[in-house]
C-alpha positions in Angstrom: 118.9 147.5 145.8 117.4 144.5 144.1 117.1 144.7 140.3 114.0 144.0 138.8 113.9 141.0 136.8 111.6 141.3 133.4 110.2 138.8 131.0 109.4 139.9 127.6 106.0 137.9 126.3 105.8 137.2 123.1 104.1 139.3 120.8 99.8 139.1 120.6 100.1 137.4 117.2 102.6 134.5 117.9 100.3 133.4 121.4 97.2 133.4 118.4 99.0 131.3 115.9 100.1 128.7 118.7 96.5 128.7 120.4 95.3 128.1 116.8 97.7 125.4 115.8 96.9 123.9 119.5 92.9 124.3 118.9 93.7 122.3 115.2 95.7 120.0 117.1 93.2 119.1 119.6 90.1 118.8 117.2 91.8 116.7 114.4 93.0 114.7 116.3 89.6 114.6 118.8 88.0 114.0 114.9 90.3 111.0 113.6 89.6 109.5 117.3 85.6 109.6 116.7 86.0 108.3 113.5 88.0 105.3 114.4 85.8 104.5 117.1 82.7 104.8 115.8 82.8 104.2 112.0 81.0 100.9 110.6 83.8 100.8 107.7 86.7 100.1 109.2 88.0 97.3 106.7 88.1 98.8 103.4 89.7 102.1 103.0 90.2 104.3 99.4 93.3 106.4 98.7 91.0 109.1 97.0 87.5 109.2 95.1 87.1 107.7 91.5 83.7 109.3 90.6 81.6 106.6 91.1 78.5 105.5 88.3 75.5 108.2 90.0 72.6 106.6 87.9 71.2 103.2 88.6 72.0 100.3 86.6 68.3 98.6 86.4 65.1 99.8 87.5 63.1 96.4 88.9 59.4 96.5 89.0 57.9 96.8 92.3 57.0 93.0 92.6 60.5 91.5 92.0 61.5 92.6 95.7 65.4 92.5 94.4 66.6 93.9 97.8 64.2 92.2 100.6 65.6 90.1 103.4 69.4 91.4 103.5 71.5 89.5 106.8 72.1 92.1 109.2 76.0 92.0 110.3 77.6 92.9 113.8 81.1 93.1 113.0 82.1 96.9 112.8 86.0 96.3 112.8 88.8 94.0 111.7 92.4 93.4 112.5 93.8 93.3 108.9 92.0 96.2 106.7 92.0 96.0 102.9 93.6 99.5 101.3 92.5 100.8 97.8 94.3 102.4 95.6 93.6 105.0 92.8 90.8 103.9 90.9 93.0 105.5 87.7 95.7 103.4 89.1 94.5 100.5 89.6 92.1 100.8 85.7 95.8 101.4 84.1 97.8 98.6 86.0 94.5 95.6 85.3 94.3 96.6 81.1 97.9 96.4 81.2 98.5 93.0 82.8 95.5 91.8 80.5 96.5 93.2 77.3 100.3 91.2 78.4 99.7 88.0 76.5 103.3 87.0 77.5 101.4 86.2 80.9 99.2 83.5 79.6 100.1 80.4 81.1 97.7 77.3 79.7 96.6 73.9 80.9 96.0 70.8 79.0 92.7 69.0 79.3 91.1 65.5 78.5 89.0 65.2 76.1 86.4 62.6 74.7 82.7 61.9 75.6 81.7 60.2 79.2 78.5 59.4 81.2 78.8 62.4 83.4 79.9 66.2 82.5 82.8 65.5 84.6 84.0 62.0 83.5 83.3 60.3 86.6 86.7 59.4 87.8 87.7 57.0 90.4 89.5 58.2 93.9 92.6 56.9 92.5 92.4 58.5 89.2 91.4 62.1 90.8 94.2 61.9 92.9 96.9 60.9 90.3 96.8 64.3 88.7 97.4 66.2 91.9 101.4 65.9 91.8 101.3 68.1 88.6 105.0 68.2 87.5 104.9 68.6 83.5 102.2 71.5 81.7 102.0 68.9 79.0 100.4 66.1 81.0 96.5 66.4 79.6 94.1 66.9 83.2 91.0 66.4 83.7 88.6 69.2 84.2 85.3 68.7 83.1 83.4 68.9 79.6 82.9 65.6 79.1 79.4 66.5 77.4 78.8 69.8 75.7 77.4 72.6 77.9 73.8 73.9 76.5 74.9 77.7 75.7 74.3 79.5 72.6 77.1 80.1 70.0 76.5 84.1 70.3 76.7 83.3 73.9 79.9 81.7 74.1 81.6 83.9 71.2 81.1 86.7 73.5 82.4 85.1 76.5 85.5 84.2 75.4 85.9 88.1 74.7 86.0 88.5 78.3 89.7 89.9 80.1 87.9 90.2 83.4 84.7 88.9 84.1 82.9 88.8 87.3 80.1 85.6 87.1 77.3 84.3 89.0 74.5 81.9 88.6 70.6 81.2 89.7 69.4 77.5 89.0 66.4 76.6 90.3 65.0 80.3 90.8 66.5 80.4 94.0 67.9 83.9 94.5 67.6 87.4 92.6 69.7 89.0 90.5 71.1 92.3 91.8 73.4 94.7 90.8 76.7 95.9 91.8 77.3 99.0 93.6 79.8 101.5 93.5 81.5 100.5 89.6 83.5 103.5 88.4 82.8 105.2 85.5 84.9 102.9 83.0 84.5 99.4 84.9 81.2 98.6 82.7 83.9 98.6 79.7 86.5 96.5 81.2 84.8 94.1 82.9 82.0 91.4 81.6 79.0 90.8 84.1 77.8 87.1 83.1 74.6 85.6 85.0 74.0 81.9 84.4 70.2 80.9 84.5 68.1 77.8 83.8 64.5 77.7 82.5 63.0 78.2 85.8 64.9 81.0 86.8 63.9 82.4 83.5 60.2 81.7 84.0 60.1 83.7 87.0 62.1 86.9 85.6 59.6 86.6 82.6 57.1 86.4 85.3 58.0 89.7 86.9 58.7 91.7 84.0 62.6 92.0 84.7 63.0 90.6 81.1 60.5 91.8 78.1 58.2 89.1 76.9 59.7 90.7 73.0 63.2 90.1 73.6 63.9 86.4 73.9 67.5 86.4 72.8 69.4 89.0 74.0 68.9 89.3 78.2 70.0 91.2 79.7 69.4 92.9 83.3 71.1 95.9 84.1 75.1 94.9 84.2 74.2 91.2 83.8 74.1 89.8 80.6 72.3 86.6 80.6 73.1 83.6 79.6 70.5 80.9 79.6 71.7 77.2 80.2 69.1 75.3 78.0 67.6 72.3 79.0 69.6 68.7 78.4 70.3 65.7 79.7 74.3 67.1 79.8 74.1 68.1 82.9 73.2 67.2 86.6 69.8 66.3 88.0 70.7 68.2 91.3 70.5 72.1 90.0 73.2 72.7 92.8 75.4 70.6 90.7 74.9 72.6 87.8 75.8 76.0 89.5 78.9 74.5 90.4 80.0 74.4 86.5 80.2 78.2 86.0 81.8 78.4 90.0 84.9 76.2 89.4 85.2 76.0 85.7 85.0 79.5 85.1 88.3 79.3 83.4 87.3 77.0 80.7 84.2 79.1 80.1 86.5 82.1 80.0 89.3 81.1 78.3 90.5 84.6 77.5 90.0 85.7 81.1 93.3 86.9 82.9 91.1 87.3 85.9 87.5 86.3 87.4 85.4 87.0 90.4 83.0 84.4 91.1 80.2 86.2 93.3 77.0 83.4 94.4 74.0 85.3 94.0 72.9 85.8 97.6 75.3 88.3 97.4 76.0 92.2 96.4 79.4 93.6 95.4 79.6 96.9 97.0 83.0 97.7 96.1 84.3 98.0 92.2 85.6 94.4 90.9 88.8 96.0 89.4 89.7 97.4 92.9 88.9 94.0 94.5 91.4 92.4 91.9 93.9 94.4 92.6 94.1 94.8 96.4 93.1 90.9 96.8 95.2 89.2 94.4 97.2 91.7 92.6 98.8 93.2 95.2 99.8 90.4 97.3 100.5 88.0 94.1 98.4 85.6 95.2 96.6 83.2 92.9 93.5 83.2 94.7 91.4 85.3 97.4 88.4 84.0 99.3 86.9 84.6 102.7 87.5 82.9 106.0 84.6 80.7 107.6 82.8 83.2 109.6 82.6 79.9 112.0 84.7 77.0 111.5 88.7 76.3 111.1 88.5 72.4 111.0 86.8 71.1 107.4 85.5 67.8 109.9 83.3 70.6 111.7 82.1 71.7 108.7 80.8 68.6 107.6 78.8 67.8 110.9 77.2 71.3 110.3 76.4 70.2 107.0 75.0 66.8 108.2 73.1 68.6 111.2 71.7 71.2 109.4 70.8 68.8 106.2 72.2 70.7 104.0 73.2 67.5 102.2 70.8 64.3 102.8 73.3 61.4 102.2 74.9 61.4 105.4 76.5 58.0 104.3 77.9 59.9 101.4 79.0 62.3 103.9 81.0 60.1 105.7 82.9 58.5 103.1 84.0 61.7 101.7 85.5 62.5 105.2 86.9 58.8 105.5 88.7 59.1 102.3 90.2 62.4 103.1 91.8 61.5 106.3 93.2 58.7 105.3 94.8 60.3 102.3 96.4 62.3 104.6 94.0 65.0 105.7 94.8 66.7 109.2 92.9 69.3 111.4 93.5 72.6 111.3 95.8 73.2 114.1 98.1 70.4 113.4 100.0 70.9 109.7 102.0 74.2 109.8 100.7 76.0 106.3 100.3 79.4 105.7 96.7 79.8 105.8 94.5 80.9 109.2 91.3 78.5 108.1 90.8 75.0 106.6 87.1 76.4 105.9 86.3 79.2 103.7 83.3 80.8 102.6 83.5 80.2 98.9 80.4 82.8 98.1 83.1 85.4 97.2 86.2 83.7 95.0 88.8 86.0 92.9 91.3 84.5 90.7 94.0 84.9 89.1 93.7 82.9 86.3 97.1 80.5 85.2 98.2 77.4 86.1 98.0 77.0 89.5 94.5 78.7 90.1 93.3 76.6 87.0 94.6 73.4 88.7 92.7 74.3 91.9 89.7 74.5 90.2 89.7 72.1 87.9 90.5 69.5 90.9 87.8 71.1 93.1 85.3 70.4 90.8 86.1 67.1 89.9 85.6 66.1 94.0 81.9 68.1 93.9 81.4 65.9 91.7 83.0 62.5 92.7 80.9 63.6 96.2 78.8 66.4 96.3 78.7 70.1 95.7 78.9 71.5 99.5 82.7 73.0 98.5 84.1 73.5 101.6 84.5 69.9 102.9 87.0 69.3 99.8 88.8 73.1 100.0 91.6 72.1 102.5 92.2 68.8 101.0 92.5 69.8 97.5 94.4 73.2 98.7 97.1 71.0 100.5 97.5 68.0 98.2 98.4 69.4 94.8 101.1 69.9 93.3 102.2 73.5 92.6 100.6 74.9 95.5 98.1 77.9 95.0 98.6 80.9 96.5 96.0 81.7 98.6 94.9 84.9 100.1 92.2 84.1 102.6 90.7 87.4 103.7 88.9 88.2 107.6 85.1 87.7 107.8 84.6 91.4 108.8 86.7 92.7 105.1 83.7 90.2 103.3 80.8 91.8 105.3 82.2 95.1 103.9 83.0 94.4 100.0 79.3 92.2 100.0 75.7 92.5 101.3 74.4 88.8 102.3 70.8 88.0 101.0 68.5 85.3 102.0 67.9 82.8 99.1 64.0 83.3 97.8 61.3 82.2 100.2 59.0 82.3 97.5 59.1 80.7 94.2 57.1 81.4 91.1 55.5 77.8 90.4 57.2 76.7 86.5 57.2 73.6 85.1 60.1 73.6 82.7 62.5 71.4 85.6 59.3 69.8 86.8 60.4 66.2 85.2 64.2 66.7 86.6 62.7 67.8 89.8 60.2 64.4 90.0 63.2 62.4 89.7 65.5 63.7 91.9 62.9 63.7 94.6 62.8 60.3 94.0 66.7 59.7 94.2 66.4 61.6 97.6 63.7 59.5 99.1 66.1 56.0 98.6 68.4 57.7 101.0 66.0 59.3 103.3 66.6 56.1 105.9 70.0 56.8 105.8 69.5 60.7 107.3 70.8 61.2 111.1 71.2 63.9 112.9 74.7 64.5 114.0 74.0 66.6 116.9 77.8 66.3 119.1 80.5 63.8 118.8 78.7 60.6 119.7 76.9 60.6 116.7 79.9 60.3 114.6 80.8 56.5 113.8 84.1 56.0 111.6 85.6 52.5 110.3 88.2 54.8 109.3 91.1 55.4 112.3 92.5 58.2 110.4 89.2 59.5 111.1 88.7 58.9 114.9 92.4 60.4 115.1 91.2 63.5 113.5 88.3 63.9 115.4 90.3 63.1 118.7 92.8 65.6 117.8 90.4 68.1 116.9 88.7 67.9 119.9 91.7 68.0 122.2 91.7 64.7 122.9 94.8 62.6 121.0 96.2 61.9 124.2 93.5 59.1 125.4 
C-alpha cells in the first residue's frame, strides 16, 4: 500500500506575523513610492525636526501687501537634493567655527580718497590684482568715500559672526521675513536691511515703522539700517545696492560667514542650516544658484540688452569685448568644475576669508568699471583670479525650495527725498537713449573685437565656418 505523505503547516500565529510583516511591507513601501512621486519638496530634506519659531516675527498692516505677487514655480524635483542635518548639530558646529579666531584669514586694502566709492580703476589696473600671490599686497576693494551709516549702526555690525543682509534702494521691493528660523537662530545670526530715504518714506508711509521711533528701525528680524543721503555714493540706486551685495565683508568685518538674500526674495529654510549644507559641508568658499536659463555669460548679455535691462548697449558691448579678449571663453569650451558660466546671484552664501573676499572685492570693482547687472562679469572674474574660489553652484529647483520669488513693487509711494538724484540720472539716460537697439538674434550683434565673433561662433555651434 501507498503511504500517505503529510505536510505539517505552520502554526496559526507564524502565517499572522508573516501576513503582517508582508501587509507592512507592501504599504511602506506603497507609502515611500507616493511620497516620492508626488511630493513638491523633493530638494531639501531634514534629518529630524528642530522646533521651529511658531509665532510670527512682524505683524504688517493690511496696506503694506508684504506677500502679494509671489512667481509661481513648476519644478517639483531635482537631480542633486540638499540634506539637513540636526538643527542642534549644525547650531554647535557654526558657534564653534565662529568663536575659532585661529580661522581668520584677512585682506589688505587700499586706502585714500577718489572721485568714485570705488576708485575708478583702469582695465589694466583691475586686472593686475587678479594673480594674487602675496596677503600683503594692499587690493582694491572699494571705500574710497565714506559710506553714510550711523556710528551705532556700524558698532553693531561689526558684532556680527553670521549675518544674513539685504537691501531696498529706490523703494523697489518689500521687506519680508524669514520663515522657518529655529528657536536660537534670532541669537546667532544678525538680520541687516539696507534702505535709502525713499524706501524709508514709504515704510513710514504704511506704518511698518512708528512715526516716534526715528533711530532705532527695526521690522521684525530686520534691523534697519538707513544709508543717508550724500554725494558718496552712486546716482544709479542699483549701484548703490551693489555696496552691501559684494562688499559685505568690509561692512562685516567680524563676519565668519554671510548670506546675501536680494529682496524679492524669502528664505524659507533657517540660514545656519543653509551655511552649513551649502558651504560648510562641501568646503566651499561660496554657494550660489545656477541660471535658471543660460550657461554662456554672452547669452546673458543679449538678454540683458533685449530686455533693457541696461540702456547703454554700447557699454554693453565693450564690457563683452574686453572680456573675450582677455581670455574669456564659452561655456562649453574651458574644462572647470562648474555646470554654469551664469548664475543667479539673488541668493549668495559665503564663506568669508581670502579667497571669497577676493571674489568680491574684484566683482565689485567690474560693476563698477561697467555696470551693476552681475552676471556678465561672474565667469570672468571666477576664472581669472588668482587663488581660485571654491564655488558651489547649486540646481535651480534646490533655490525655488530654500526661496519664494517676489515681483519687485508695481506701485511706488511718490517721495521726494531722491527726486534731485533721480532728475539727473534721467538725464544721463536720455544722452544714451540713441544708442539703445534691440538685440533680438545673432545679426544684431556687431563686434570689432575677433575674440568676440569667435565666441559667439563657438557658442553657436558654428567655429568651423
Amino acid at each position: 500500500m501507498g503511504k500517505f505523505i503529510t505536510t505539517v503547516s505552520p502554526p496559526l500565529y507564524v502565517r499572522s506575523k508573516l501576513l503582517c510583516f508582508s501587509l507592512l511591507y507592501l504599504f511602506t513601501t506603497l507609502f515611500l513610492f507616493l511620497f516620492v512621486s508626488l511630493s513638491t519638496n523633493q530638494c531639501v530634506f531634514r534629518y529630524s525636526p528642530f522646533d521651529p519659531i511658531q509665532t510670527k516675527l512682524f505683524s504688517y498692516p493690511s496696506s503694506y501687501g508684504e506677500h502679494k505677487y509671489a512667481l509661481p514655480t513648476h519644478r517639483s524635483s531635482c537631480s542633486s537634493p540638499v540634506f539637513f542635518s540636526d538643527y542642534w548639530t549644525v547650531l554647535k558646529e557654526i558657534q564653534s567655527i565662529c568663536s575659532d579666531s585661529s580661522l581668520s584669514e584677512n585682506l589688505r586694502y587700499i586706502n585714500g580718497k577718489s572721485e568714485t566709492f570705488g576708485g575708478n580703476f583702469s582695465t589694466q589696473k583691475r586686472f593686475s590684482y587678479f594673480n594674487h600671490s602675496k596677503n600683503d599686497v594692499e587690493v582694491p576693494c572699494g571705500f574710497f568715500r565714506d559710506f553714510p551709516i550711523s556710528n551705532s549702526d556700524r558698532a553693531e555690525m561689526e558684532k556680527c559672526g553670521l549675518v544674513v543682509a539685504s537691501a531696498i534702494f529706490n523703494d523697489h521691493d518689500k521687506i519680508r521675513q524669514p520663515v522657518g528660523l529655529g528657536v536660537k537662530t534670532l541669537k546667532t545670526v544678525c538680520f541687516y536691511m539696507f534702505i535709502d530715504d525713499k524706501t524709508l518714506n514709504s515704510l513710514l508711509h504704511h506704518n511698518v515703522i512708528p512715526q516716534n521711533n526715528p533711530r532705532d528701525y527695526r521690522v521684525g528680524a530686520w534691523r534697519i539700517i538707513k544709508i543717508s543721503k550724500s554725494e558718496n555714493l552712486y546716482l544709479n540706486p542699483a549701484m548703490n545696492g551693489v555696496i552691501p551685495k559684494y562688499l559685505i565683508h568690509r561692512l562685516f568685518p567680524n563676519s565668519k560667514f554671510s548670506i546675501w538674500s536680494d529682496a524679492k526674495i524669502q528664505l524659507m529654510i533657517d540660514p545656519l542650516l543653509l551655511i552649513h549644507s551649502m558651504l560648510v559641508v562641501p568646503k566651499a568658499d561660496m554657494a550660489i544658484s545656477k541660471h535658471p536659463f543660460f550657461v554662456n555669460t554672452m547669452e546673458e548679455a543679449m538678454a540683458t540688452a533685449r530686455w533693457k535691462k541696461w540702456g547703454d548697449v554700447d557699454g554693453l558691448r565693450m564690457q563683452m569685448e574686453t572680456y573675450c579678449e582677455l581670455g574669456l571663453k564659452p561655456w562649453s569650451s574651458h574644462k572647470l568644475p562648474y555646470p554654469t558660466d551664469v548664475p543667479d546671484s539673488a541668493l549668495i552664501l559665503r564663506r568669508h576669508g581670502i579667497r571669497s573676499n577676493l571674489f568680491s572685492c574684484f566683482m565689485f570693482n567690474e560693476l563698477e568699471a561697467f555696470n551693476p547687472r552681475d552676471q556678465l562679469a561672474f565667469a570672468f572674474v571666477r576664472d581669472h583670479i588668482n587663488p581660485k574660489v571654491k564655488m558651489n553652484m547649486f540646481d535651480v529647483e534646490v533655490f525655488e525650495q530654500v526661496a519664494v520669488e517676489y515681483r519687485h513693487n508695481l506701485k511706488k509711494i511718490e517721495t521726494f527725498s531722491y527726486e534731485e538724484q533721480e532728475e539727473e540720472q534721467k538725464q544721463e539716460s536720455l544722452k544714451t537713449i540713441y544708442k539703445r537697439k534691440r538685440w533680438l538674434d545673432r545679426e544684431s550683434w556687431f563686434f570689432n573685437s575677433s575674440s568676440s565673433k569667435s565666441y559667439l561662433m563657438e557658442m553657436w555651434g558654428e567655429s568651423h565656418h
